[in-house]
C-alpha positions as CSV (number, residue, x, y, z in Angstrom):
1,X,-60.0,-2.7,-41.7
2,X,-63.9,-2.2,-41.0
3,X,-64.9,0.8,-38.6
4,X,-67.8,0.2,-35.8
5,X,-69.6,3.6,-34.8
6,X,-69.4,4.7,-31.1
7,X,-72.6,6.8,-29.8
8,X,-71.1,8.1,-26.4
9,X,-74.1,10.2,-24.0
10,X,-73.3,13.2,-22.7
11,X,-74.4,16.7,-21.5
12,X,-73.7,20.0,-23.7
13,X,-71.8,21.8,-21.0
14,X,-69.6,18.4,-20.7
15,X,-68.7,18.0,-24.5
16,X,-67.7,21.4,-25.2
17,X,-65.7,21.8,-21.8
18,X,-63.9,18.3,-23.4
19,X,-63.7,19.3,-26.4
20,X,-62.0,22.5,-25.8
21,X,-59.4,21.1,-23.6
22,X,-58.9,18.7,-26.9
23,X,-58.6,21.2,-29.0
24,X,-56.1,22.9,-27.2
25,X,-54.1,20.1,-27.7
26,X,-54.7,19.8,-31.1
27,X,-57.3,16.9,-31.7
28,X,-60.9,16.7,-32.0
29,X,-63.1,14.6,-29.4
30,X,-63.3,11.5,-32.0
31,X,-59.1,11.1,-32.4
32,X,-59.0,11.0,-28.1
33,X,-61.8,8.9,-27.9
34,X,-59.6,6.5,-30.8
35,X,-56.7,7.0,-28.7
36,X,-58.4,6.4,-25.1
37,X,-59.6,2.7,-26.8
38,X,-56.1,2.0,-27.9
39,X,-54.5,2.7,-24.5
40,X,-57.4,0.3,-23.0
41,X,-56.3,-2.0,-25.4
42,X,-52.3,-1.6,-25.1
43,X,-52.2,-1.7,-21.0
44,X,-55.2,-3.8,-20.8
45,X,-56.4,-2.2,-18.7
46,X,-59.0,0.9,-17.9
47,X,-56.4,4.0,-18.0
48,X,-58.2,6.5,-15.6
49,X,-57.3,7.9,-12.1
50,X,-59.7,7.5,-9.7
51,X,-58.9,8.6,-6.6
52,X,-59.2,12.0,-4.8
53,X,-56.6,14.4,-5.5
54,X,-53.8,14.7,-3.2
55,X,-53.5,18.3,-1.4
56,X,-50.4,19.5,-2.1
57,X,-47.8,20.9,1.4
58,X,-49.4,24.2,1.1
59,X,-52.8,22.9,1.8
60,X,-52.3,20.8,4.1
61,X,-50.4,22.9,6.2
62,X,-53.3,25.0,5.9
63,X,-55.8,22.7,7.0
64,X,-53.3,21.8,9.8
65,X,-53.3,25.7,10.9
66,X,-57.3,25.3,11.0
67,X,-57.6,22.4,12.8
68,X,-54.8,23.9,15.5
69,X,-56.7,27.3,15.7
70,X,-60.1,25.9,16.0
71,X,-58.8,22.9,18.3
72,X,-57.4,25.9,20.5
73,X,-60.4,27.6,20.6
74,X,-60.0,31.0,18.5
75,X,-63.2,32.5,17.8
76,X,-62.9,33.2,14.7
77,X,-63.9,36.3,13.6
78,X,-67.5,38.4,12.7
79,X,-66.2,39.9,9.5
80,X,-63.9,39.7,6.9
81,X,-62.6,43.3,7.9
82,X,-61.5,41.9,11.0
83,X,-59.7,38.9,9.9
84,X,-57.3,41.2,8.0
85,X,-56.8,43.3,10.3
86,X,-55.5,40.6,12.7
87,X,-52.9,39.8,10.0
88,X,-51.8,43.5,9.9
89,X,-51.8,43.8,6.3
């Protein structure tokens, strides 16, 4: 089997992020990169996610609560002082 060389362009702050995440896992940058080409190849296919991520029930019924308080026309509040102390903690 003959090897071709892959020169992939990145910044610093990018390929050390990566490559800790990798690491944690166990591998080094070049072994996913391997991997990542023999998934393309397997599911013929590009094998990435791109889409927003989906707020999970928590969020949205936070943004919900927002839209509901501003849509009722509370007036929100001057400090952060005063925002807690209209939840009584």
């Amino acid at each position: 089997m003959t090897t071709a060389s892959v020169t992939v362009r990145v910044d610093e702050a990018t390929k050390q992020a990566a490559a800790s995440i990798a690491e944690d896992f166990g591998f080094d940058l070049s072994s996913v990169t391997r991997a990542f080409y023999r998934q393309i190849v397997r599911e013929q296919r590009i094998p990435l996610n791109l889409e927003y991520p989906k707020p999970n029930k928590e969020s949205l019924e936070a943004l919900k609560e927002t839209e509901e308080l501003v849509a009722s026309g509370h007036p929100g509040y001057d400090s952060l002082d005063d925002m807690f102390k209209s939840m009584d903690l």
